[in-house]
N, C-alpha and C positions, 0 to 999 in steps of 0.2 A: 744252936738256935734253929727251931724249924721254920722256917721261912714259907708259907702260901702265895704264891703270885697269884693274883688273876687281872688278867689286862681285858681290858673292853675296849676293842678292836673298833670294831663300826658298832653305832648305835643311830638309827635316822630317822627322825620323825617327820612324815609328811603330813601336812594337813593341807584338803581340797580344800577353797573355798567354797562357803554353801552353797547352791545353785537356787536360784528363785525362777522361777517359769510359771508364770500368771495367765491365766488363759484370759479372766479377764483384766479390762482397761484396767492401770495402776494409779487409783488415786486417793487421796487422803480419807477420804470415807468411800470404800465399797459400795457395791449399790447391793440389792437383794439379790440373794439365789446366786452371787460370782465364788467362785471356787480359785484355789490359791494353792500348786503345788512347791514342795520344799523336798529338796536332797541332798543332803551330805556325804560324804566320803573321806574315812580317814585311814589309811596304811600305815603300816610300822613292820620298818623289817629291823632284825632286832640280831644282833650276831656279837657272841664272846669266843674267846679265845685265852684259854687256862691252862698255865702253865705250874705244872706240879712241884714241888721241892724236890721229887725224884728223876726229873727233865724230860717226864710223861708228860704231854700233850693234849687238848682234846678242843673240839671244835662244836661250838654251837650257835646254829641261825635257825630262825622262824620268820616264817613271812605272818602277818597278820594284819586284820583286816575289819572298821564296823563301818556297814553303812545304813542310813535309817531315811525311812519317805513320809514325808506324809501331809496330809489333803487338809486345809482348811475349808469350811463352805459357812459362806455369811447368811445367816438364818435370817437374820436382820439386821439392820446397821450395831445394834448393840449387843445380838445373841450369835456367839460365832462355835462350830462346832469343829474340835479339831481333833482326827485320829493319826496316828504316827504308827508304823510298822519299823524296829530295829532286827540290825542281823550282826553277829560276832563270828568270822571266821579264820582258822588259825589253821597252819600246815601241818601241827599237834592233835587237832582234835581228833575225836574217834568216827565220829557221825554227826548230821545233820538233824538236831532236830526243831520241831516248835512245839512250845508252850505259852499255856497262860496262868504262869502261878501267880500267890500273893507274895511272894517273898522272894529276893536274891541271895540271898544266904549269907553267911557272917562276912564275905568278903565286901557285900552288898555291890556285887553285880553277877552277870549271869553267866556260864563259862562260854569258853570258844564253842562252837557247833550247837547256837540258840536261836531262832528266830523267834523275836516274840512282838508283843504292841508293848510300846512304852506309855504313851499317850491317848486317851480316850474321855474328850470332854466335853464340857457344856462351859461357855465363859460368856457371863453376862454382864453388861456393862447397864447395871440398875441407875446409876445418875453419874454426873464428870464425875463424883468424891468417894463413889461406894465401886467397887469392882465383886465380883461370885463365881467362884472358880468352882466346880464341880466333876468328880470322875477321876480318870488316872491322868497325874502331870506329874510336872517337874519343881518341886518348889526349894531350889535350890538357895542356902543359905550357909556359904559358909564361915566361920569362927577364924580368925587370925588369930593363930597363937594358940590353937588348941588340937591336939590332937585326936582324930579321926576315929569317937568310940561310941556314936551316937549321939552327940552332943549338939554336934551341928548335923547341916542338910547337904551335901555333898552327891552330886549325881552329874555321870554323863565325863569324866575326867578320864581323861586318855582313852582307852577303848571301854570304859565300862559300861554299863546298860540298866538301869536303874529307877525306879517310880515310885509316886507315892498313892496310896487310895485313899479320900477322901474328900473332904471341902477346904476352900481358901478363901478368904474374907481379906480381902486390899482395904481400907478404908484411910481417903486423904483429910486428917483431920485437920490441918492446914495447910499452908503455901511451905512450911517445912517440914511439918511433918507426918510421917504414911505408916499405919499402924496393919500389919499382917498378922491373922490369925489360922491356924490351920489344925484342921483333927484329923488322924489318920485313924486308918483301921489296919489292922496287923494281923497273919497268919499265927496261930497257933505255933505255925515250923520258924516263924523269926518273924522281922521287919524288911522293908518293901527297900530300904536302904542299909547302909551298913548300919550295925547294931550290935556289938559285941558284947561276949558276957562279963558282966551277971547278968547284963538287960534280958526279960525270958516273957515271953508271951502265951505259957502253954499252962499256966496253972490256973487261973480264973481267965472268965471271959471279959470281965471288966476290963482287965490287964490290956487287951487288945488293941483299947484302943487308950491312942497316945495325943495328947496337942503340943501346939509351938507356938508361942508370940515371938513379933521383932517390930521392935519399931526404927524405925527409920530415919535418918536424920538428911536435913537436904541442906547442905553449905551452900550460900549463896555466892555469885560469881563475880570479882571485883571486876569494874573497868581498867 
């Protein structure tokens, strides 16, 4: 019988906590014009150790690394603009580069040696029940129980790097329940998230662009 070992030796995830450093005062509504910075950091060093059926050996560690900044500034108590700068670095990569595509590719994120903006928006808070998400964000939603083929909205898990382009529409249309709409726009080259085939965005331009409803259910909380 041929027998494969492979042992995974150390495997460590670290996660910083986020850092928040406010320049200004911190309180429940903002006042105009105050700016709000954010950074995170998260390493992963990552090392196997493979042991052959021919009692050949082999050793493998990466250090790895994304860490991502970024500025909020209150336009107004209700119009807030928020950019994010991500960076993915790994002791594998080749070089350093930055981009700003529309797409991350079928793994739907971006490889080691990327700097890019994940985030670039407009979030206006039109009354308490209506929210307006505009630009590049995060509109993460993901599906229990289903696996990861476009179906759901998955971004930002483990080191990956990932956005959507378009508008997001929050609307509370009661005390339980919160109705999210979202339209993306899509590269011709893929989707801005993972997107596997058949899903293909290069034959019409219609095709391009894609939406997402979820509604949302809010359990109430026993005494």
């Amino acid at each position: 019988m041929n027998i494969f070992l492979k042992v995974t030796a150390v495997s460590i995830l670290l996660i910083f906590p986020r850092v928040l450093a406010a320049l200004a005062a911190q309180t429940a509504d903002p006042p105009y014009g105050s700016t709000e910075h954010n950074l995170n950091v998260r390493p992963v060093y990552y090392y196997v150790n493979t042991t052959e059926r021919d009692g050949l050996k082999h050793t493998d560690h990466t250090l790895n690394l994304r860490a991502r900044y970024g500025i909020s500034y209150h336009i107004r108590s209700s119009l807030i603009f928020r950019g994010r700068a991500a960076m993915r670095l790994s002791t594998d990569q080749d070089k350093l580069r930055f981009v700003l595509d529309y797409h991350t590719g079928a793994s739907g994120t971006y490889p080691a040696g990327t700097v890019t903006v994940d985030e670039f928006m407009l979030r206006w808070q039109i009354n308490p029940e209506l929210k307006l998400t505009t630009g590049r964000f995060q509109g993460r939603f993901p599906l229990q129980g289903f696996i990861a083929k476009g179906v759901d909205r998955y971004y930002a898990s483990n080191l990956s790097i990932s956005h959507t382009d378009g508008i997001w529409v929050e609307w509370d249309m009661n005390d339980r329940w919160r109705l999210h709409l979202i339209g993306s726009h899509n590269s011709p080259s893929g989707s801005s998230h993972a997107a596997r085939s058949p899903l293909r965005f290069d034959e019409l331009p219609a095709a391009r662009f894609t939406g997402f409803a979820n509604l949302q259910i809010f359990t109430p909380v026993l005494p």
